[in-house]
N, C-alpha and C positions, 0 to 999 in steps of 0.2 A: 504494500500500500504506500510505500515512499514513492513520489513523485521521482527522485533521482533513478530508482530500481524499474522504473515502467516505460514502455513506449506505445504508443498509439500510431498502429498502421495504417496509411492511407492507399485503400483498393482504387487501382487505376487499369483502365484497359489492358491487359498482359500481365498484370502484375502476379508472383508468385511469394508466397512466405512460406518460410520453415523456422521451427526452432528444436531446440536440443530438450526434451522432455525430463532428461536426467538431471536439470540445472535450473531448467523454467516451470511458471504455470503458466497454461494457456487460460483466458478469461474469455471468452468471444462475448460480443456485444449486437444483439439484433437488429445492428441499425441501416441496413441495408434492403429494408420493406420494400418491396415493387424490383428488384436486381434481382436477376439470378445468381445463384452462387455453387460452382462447382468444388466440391472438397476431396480428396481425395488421402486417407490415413495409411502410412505405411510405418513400419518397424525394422530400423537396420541392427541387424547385429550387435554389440558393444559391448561393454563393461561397466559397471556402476562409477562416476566422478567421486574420486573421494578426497 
């Protein structure tokens, strides 16, 4: 909830995100009423961040 720890992505035609689940939360925010929105979750391999 620190303002410095957060970022706010801005969806633009093409755009893709990723983040590393082992280090982040993802928060998604409904604000995209009337857009489509294509998601697609996958899981690479890895090892716990310690």
């Amino acid at each position: 909830t620190n303002d410095a720890y957060t970022t706010r992505f801005v969806w633009q035609p093409g755009s893709v995100a990723f983040w590393d689940n082992r280090a982040t939360w993802h928060y998604a925010l409904n604000d995209y009423h009337g857009d489509f929105r294509l998601m697609h979750r996958i899981t690479i391999e890895g090892c716990p961040l310690v």
